[in-house]
C-alpha positions as CSV (number, residue, x, y, z in Angstrom):
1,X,-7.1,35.7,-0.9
2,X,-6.5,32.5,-2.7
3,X,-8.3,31.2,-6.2
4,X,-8.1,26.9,-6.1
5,X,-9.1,24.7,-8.8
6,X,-9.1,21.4,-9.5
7,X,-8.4,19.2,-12.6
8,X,-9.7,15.4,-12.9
9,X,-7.4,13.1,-15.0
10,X,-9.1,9.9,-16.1
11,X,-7.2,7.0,-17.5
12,X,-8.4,3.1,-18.6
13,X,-7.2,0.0,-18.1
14,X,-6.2,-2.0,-21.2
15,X,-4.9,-5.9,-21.2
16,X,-1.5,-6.2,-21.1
17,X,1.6,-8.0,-19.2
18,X,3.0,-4.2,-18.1
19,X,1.3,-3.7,-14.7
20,X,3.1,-0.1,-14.9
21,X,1.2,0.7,-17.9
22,X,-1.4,3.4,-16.7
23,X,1.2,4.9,-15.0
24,X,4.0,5.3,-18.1
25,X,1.0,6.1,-20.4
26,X,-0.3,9.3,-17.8
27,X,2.7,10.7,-16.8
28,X,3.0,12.5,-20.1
29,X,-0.4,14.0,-19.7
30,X,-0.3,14.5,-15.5
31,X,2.9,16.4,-16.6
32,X,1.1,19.2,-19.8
33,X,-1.4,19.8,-16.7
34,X,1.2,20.9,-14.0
35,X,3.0,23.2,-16.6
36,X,0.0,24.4,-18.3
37,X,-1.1,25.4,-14.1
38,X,2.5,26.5,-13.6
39,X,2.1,29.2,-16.1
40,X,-1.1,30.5,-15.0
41,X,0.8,30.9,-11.6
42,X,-1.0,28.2,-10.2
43,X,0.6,25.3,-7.4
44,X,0.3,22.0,-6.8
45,X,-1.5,21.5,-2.8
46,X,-2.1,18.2,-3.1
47,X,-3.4,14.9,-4.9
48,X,-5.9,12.2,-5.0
49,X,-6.9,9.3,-7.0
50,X,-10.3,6.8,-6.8
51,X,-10.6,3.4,-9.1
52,X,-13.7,2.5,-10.7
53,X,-13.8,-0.5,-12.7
54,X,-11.5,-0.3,-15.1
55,X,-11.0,3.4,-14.7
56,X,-8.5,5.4,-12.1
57,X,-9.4,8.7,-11.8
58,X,-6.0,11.3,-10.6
59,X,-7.1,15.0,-8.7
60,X,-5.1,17.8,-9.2
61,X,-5.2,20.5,-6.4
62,X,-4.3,23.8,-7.3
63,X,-4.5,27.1,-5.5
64,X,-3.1,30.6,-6.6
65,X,-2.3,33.6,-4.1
66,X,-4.3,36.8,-5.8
């Protein structure tokens, strides 16, 4: 049997000249979810992301073998 659970990441836009910005400024916190997951013997299935206005919003796919 297999537990799943997903974990929505939400991150804004600001004004600046770095178009990598959202993506330097998340990877810090994309990276505290997968280990905090890891631990609880969790994996990674799979990923998604959606954009909103100024918003992007990153899924985390988990599942767990129990």
């Amino acid at each position: 049997m297999k537990e799943y659970k997903v974990e929505v990441l939400n991150f804004y836009s600001k004004l600046t000249w770095d178009k990598d910005h959202i993506a330097k400024s998340s990877e810090i916190e994309i990276q505290q979810k997968l280990n905090e997951y890891a631990q609880k013997s969790f994996r990674l299935i799979s990923t998604s992301s959606a954009g909103f206005e100024s918003a992007i919003y990153i899924y985390l796919y988990f599942e767990k073998e129990f």
